[in-house]
C-alpha positions as CSV (number, residue, x, y, z in Angstrom):
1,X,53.3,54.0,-135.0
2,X,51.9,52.7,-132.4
3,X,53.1,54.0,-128.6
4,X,54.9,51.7,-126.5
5,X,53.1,50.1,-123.5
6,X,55.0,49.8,-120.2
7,X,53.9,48.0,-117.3
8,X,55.0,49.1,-113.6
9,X,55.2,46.6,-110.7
10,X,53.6,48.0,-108.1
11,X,54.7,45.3,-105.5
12,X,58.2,46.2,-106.6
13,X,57.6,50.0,-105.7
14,X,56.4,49.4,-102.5
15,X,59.3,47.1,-101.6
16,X,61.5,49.7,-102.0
17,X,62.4,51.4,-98.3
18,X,63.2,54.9,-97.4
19,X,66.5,53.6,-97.0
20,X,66.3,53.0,-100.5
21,X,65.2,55.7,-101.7
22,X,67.5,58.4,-99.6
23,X,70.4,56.4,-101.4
24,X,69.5,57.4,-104.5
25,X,69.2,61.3,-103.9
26,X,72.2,63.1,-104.7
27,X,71.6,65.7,-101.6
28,X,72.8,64.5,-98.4
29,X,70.1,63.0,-96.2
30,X,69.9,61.6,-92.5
31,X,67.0,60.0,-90.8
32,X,66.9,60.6,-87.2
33,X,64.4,58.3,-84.8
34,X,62.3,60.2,-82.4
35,X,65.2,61.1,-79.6
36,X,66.5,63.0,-82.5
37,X,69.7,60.0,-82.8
38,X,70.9,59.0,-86.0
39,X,69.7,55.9,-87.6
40,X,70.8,56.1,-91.2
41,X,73.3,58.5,-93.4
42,X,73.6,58.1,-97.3
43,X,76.5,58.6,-99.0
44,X,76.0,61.8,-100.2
45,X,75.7,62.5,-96.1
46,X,79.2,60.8,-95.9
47,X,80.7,62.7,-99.0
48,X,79.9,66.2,-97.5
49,X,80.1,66.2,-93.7
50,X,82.2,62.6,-93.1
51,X,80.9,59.6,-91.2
52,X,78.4,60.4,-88.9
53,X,77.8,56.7,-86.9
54,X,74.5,55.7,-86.0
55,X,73.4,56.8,-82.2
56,X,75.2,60.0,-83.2
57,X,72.6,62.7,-81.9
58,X,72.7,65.1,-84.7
59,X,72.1,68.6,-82.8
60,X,75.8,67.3,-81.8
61,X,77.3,67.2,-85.2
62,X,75.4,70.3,-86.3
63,X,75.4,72.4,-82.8
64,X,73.5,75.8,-84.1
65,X,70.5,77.0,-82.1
66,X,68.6,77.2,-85.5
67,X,69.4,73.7,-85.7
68,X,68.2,72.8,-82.2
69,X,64.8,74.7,-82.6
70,X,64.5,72.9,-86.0
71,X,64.7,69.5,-84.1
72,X,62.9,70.6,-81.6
73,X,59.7,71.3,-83.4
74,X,59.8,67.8,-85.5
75,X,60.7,65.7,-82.8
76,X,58.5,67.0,-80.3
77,X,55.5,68.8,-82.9
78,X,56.0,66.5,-85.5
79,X,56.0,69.5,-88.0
80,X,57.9,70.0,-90.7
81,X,59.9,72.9,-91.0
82,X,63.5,74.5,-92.7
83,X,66.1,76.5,-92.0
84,X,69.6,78.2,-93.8
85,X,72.9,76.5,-91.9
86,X,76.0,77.4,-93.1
87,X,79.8,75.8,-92.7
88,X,83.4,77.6,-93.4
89,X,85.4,74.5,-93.0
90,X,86.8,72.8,-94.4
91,X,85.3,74.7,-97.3
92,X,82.3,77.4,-97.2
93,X,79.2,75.9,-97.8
94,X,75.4,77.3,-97.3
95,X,72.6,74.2,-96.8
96,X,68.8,74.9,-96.8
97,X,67.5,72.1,-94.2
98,X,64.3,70.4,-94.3
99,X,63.1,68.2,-91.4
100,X,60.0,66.0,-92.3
101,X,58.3,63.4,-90.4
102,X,58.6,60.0,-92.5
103,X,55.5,58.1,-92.5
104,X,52.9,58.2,-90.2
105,X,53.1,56.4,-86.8
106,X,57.1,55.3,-88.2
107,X,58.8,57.7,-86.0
108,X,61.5,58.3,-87.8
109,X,62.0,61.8,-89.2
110,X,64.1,62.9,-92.8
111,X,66.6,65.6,-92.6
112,X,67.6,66.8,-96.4
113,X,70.6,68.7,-96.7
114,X,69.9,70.8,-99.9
115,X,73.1,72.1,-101.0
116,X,72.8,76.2,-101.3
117,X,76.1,77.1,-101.8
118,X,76.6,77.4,-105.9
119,X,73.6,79.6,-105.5
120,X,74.5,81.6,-102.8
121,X,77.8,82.2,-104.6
122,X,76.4,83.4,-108.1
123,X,74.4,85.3,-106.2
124,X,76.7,87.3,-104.4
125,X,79.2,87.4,-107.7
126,X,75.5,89.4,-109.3
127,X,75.6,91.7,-106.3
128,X,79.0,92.1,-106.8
129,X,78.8,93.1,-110.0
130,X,76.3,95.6,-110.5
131,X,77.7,97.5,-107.4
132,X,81.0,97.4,-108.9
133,X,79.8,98.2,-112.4
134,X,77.6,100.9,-111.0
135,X,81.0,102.3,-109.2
136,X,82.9,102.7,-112.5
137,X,80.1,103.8,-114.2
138,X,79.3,106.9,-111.5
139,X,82.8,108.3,-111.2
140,X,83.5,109.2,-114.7
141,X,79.7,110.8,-115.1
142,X,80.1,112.3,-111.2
143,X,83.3,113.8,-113.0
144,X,81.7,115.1,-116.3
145,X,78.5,116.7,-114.2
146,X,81.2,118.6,-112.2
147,X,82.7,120.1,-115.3
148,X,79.6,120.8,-117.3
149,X,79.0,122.4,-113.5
150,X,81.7,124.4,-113.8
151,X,81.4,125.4,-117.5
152,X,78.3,126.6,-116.8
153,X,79.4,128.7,-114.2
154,X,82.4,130.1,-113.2
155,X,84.7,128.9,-116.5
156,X,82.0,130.2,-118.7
157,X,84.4,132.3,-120.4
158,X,87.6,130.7,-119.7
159,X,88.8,129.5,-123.0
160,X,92.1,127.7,-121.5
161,X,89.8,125.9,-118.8
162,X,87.0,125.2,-121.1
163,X,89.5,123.2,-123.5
164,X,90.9,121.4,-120.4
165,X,87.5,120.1,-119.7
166,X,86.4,119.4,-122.4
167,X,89.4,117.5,-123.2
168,X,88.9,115.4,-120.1
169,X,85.4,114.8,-120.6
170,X,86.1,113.3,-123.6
171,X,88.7,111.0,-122.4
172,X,85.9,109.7,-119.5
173,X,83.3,109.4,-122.2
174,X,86.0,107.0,-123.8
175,X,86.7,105.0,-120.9
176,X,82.7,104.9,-120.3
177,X,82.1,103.1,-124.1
178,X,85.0,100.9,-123.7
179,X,83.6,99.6,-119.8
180,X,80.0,99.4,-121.9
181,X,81.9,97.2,-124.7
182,X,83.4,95.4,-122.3
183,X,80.3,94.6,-120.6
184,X,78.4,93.6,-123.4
185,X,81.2,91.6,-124.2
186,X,81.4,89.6,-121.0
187,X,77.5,89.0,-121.2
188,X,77.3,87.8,-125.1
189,X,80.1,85.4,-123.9
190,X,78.8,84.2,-120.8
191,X,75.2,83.7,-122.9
192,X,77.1,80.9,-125.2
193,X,79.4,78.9,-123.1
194,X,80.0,76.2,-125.8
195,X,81.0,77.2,-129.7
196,X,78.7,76.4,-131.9
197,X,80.9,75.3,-133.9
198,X,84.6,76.0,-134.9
199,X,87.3,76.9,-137.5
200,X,90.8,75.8,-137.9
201,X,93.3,78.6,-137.8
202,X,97.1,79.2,-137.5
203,X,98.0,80.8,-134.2
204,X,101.4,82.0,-135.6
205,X,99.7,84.2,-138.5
206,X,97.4,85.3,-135.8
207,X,99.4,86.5,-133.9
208,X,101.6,88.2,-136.3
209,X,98.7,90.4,-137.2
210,X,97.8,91.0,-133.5
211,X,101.0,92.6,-132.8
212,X,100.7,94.9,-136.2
213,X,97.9,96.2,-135.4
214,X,99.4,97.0,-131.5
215,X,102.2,98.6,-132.8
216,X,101.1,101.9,-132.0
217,X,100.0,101.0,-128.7
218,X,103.9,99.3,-128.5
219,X,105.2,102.4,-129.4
220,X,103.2,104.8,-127.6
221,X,104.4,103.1,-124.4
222,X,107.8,102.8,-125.3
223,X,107.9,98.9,-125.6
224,X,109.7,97.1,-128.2
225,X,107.4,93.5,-128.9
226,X,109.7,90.8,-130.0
227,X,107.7,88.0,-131.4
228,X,109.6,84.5,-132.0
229,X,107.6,83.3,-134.9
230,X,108.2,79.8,-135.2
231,X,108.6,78.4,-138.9
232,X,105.8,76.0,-138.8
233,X,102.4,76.6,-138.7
234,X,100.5,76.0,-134.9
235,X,97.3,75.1,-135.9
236,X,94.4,75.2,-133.4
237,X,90.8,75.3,-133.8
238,X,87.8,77.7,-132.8
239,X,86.3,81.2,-133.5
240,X,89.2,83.5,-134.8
241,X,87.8,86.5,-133.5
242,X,87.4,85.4,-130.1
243,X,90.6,84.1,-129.9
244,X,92.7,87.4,-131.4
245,X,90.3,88.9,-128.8
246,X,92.4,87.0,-125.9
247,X,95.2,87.8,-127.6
248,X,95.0,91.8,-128.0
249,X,94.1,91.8,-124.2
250,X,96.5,90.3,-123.2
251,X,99.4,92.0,-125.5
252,X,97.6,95.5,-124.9
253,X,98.4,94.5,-120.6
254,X,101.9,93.8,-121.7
255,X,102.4,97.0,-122.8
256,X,100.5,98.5,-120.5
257,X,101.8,97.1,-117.1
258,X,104.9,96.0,-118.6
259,X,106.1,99.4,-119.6
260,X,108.7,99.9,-117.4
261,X,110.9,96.9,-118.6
262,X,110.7,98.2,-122.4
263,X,110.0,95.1,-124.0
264,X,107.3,92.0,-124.3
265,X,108.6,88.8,-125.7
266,X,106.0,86.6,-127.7
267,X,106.6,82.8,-127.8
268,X,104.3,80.1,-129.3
269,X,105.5,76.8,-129.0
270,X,103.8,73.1,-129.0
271,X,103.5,71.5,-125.5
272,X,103.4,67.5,-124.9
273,X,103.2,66.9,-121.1
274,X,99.7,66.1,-120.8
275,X,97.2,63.3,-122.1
276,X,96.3,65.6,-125.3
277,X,99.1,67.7,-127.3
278,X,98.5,71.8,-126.9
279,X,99.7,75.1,-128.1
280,X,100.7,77.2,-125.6
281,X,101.1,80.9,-126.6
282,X,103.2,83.2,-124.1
283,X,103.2,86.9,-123.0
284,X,106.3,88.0,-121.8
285,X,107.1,91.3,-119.8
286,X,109.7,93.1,-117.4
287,X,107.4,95.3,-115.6
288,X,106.9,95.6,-111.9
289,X,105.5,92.2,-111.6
290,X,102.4,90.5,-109.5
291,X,102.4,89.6,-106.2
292,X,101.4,86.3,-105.4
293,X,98.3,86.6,-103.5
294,X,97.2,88.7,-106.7
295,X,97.5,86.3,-109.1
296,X,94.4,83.7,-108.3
297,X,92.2,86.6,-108.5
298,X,93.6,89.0,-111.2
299,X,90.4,87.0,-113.7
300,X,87.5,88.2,-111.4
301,X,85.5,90.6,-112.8
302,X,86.8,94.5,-111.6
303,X,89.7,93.1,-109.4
304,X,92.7,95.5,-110.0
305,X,96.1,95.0,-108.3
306,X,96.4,98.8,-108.1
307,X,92.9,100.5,-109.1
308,X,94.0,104.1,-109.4
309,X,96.6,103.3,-112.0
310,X,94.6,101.0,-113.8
311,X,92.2,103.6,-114.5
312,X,95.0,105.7,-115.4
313,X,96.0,103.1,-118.1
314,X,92.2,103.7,-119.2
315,X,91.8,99.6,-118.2
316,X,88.0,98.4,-117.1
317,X,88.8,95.9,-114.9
318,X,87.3,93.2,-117.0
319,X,90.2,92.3,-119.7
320,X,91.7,89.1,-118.3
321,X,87.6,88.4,-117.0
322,X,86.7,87.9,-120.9
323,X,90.0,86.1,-121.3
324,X,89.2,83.4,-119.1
325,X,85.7,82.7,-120.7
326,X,86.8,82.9,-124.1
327,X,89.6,79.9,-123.1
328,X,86.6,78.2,-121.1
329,X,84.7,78.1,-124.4
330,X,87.7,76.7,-126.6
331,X,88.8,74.0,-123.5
332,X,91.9,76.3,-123.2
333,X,93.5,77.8,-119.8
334,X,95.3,80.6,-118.7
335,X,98.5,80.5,-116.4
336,X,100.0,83.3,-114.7
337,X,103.5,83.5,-113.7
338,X,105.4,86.4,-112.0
339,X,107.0,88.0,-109.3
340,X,107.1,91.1,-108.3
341,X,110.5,93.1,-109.8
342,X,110.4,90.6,-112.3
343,X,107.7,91.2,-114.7
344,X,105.1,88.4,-115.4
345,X,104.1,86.1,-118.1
346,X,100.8,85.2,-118.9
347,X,100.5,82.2,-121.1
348,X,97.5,80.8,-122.9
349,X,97.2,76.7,-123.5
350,X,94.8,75.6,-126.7
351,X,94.4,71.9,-127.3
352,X,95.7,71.1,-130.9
353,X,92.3,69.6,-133.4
């Protein structure tokens, strides 16, 4: 077959002005004549920082000494050069700046804006991370090298200590796999944020056989689960281990948190408020509650309310993290409501197929 021929108007590309083509890049940009004053903005420009007017000198809108020398040296040296500026308000936001000269002889000069701040934020969330995966990984093994320490050594022939120890070191071997699980969990998820493709199930049967297979967990903590299983099927569609993953997280925090009030109420019920029809699935408890500066972070990888007694509850800090991107990858959401003395209720929304 033969390839396609295409012809390119020359005369038409070198009509086009700088004015032109700074409208058409998505990063904000600003040319600057040689006084270092303000002679065009594109709207990108506009959308980020606001109006800037032309005969604005720009070392006045952006009044950092970086930002000065930066000038300095393209105005005055003509060279080119970058720097890192960042804002906090009305958002945070991190730039890398680029001052060019435009043209020779034009004396005009092209500041590009290139927005750093997505970057800068995974970035720091990677940091995060491994320093706080490193931190629950070291305190159980810091823990086990003390005891194999001491059974080495001055328990050698304590049977009653021994047995102690070891009984310990087993539990922080446990907690240890399940914060490995959970991890490898977290990354196979993250790896795939769209489902290949998806299978219709019933939420209502699913559920059912979440909480038998919790009712240990139910009854070790004393909680009585009360599931109001609706008649009709609640049909939703995606991958039905994913989805009674969510679900056993979030039951197994019910019990968990919610032990105090004795009891976790389970509702599933169909919700038309919005554009598109969804299921929304509640997790109800009368525990102690969340405070409300808690809740818009309680998703974030390792954030505990109260870290000491999460680890005592054996919990990794990364439950209600896998939650949230299993939802993301079935275009479902998780709300949170709750105060403290009060209990909480977590409910999970799934769009109906």
């Amino acid at each position: 077959m033969p390839q396609a021929q295409f012809q390119y108007d020359d005369e038409a590309l070198d009509r086009l002005s700088a004015r032109d083509l700074a409208a058409a890049v998505p990063d904000p940009i600003v040319m600057v004549d040689a006084r270092g004053t303000v002679r065009y903005v594109n709207e990108a420009a506009i959308s980020f920082f606001g109006p800037i007017p032309q005969g604005t000198i720009l070392t006045h809108r952006f009044r950092t000494p970086d930002m000065q020398r930066l000038m300095d040296a393209a105005l005055r040296e003509g060279r080119a050069g970058a720097i890192d500026y960042g804002e906090r308000v009305p958002m945070e936001r991190a730039f890398r700046i680029f001052a060019t000269p435009l043209g020779a002889g034009s004396g005009l000069y092209m500041i590009h804006f290139k927005d750093q701040s997505e970057t800068r934020r995974i970035d720091r969330m990677r940091a995060d991370f491994i320093a706080n995966a490193s931190h629950e990984l070291r305190t159980p093994l810091a823990s086990i090298s003390g005891f194999i320490e001491t059974l080495r050594g001055p328990a050698r022939n304590d049977e009653k200590a021994r047995e102690s120890f070891l009984q310990i070191m087993q539990t922080q071997t446990s907690r240890m796999a399940r914060l490995i699980d959970d991890l490898l969990t977290l990354s196979r998820i993250e790896m795939k944020p769209h489902l290949p493709s998806r299978e219709k199930l019933d939420l209502v049967d699913t559920i059912a056989s979440v909480v038998d297979s919790l009712g240990y967990l139910a009854a070790e903590y004393g909680v009585e689960v009360v599931f109001a299983r609706p008649s009709a099927p609640m049909l939703v569609s995606g991958s039905r281990d994913e989805l009674i993953q969510v679900f056993v997280n979030l039951l197994e925090n019910a019990c968990k948190y919610g032990q105090a009030g004795g009891r976790v109420d389970i509702t599933i019920e169909r919700v038309e408020e919005g554009p598109n029809p969804e299921i929304a699935t509640t997790f109800r408890d009368y525990g102690p509650g969340i405070a409300e500066e808690h809740i818009p972070r309680i998703t974030e990888r390792f954030y505990r309310i109260d870290a000491e007694k999460s680890r005592v509850k054996n919990g990794t800090g990364l439950g209600l993290a896998i939650v949230k991107h299993i939802l993301t990858r079935h275009e479902g959401r998780l709300t949170v409501r709750s105060r403290p003395g009060e209990g909480a209720a977590f409910t999970v929304y799934l769009p109906e197929p």
